[in-house]
C-alpha positions in Angstrom: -90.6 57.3 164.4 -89.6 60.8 163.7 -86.4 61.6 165.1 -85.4 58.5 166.0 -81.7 57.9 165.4 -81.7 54.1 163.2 -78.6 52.0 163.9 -76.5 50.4 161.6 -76.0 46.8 161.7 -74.0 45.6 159.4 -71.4 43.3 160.9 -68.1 45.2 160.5 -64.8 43.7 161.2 -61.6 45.2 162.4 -57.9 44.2 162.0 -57.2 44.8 165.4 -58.8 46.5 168.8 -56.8 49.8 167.9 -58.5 49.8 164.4 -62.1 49.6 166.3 -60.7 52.1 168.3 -59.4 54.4 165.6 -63.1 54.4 164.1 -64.8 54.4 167.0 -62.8 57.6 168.0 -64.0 58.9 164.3 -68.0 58.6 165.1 -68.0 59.9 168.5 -65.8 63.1 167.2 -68.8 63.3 164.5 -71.1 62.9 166.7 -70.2 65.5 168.6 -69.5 68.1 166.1 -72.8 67.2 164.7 -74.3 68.0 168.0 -72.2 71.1 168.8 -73.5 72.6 164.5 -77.1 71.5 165.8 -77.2 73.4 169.2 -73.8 74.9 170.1 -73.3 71.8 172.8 -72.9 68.4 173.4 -72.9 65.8 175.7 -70.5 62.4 175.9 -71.6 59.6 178.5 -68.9 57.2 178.9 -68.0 53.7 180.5 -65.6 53.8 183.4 -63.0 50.8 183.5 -59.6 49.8 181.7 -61.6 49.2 178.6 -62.1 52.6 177.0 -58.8 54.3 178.1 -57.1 54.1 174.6 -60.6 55.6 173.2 -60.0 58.3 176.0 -56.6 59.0 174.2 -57.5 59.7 170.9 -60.4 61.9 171.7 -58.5 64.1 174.2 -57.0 64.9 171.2 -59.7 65.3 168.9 -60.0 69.5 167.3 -63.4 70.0 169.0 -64.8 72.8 171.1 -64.9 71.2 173.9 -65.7 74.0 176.1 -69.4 73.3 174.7 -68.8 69.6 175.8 -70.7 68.1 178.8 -68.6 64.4 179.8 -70.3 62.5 182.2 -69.8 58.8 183.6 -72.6 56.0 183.1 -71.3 53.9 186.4 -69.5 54.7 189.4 -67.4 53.0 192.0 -68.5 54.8 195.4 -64.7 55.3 196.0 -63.2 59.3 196.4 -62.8 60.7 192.7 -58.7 60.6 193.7 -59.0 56.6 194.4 -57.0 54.3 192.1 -60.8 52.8 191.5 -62.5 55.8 190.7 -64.0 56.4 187.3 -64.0 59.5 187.5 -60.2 59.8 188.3 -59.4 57.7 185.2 -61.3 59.9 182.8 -59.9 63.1 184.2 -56.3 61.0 183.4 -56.9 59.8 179.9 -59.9 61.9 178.8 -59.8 65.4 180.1 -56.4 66.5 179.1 -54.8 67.7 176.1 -58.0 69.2 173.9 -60.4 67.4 175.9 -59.7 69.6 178.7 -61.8 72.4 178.2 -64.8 69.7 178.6 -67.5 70.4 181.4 -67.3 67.6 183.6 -70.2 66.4 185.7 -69.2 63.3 188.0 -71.5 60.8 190.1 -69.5 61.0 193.2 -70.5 63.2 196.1 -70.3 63.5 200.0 
C-alpha cells in the first residue's frame, strides 16, 4: 500500500535493557525529526508504567523542537494527574523536563 510504513523484523539483540533503550531512544528521536522536516510537528504516544521511565530520560534530553511536539498517553489510571499512580504525573517527571519541556502535552484525565 502506498504510504504504508513497512516494519523491520529482523531479530535484533541487545547486550542489555539500557542498550535497547539507548537505540530505542535513537528511532523515536528520528522519528520525530523526520516528522517535524515533513510538516513542522509531531506527535509521540507513549505507555504509562515503570517500564518506559529510562526511555523518558534520554529523550527529555534529546536536541528536538519540541515546541512542535504533541506527547500524549495511550492508557490511563483514572487517578488525579498529581497521584503517585498517574501516568500522566510520571511522564511530566521523567519526560517533560529538561528539552522535553517545551512539548505540548495532551493528557486523558479530566473532571
Amino acid at each position: 500500500m502506498p504510504g504504508t510504513a513497512r516494519s523491520d523484523t529482523r531479530l535484533r539483540r541487545y547486550a542489555d535493557a539500557a542498550a535497547l533503550t539507548a537505540e530505542l531512544a535513537v528511532q523515536i528521536v528520528d522519528a520525530l525529526e523526520q516528522g517535524l522536516r515533513r510538516s513542522g510537528r509531531a506527535s509521540l504516544a507513549v505507555s504509562g508504567g515503570r517500564s518506559p521511565t529510562a526511555l523518558f530520560e534520554l529523550l527529555s534530553g534529546a536536541a528536538l523542537d519540541w515546541r512542535h511536539v504533541w506527547i500524549t498517553l495511550t492508557d490511563e489510571r483514572w487517578v488525579d494527574p498529581t497521584s503517585a499512580d498517574s501516568n500522566e504525573r510520571l511522564v511530566r517527571q521523567h519526560l517533560l523536563r529538561n528539552a522535553a519541556a517545551a512539548a505540548n502535552f495532551v493528557g486523558m484525565k479530566s473532571d
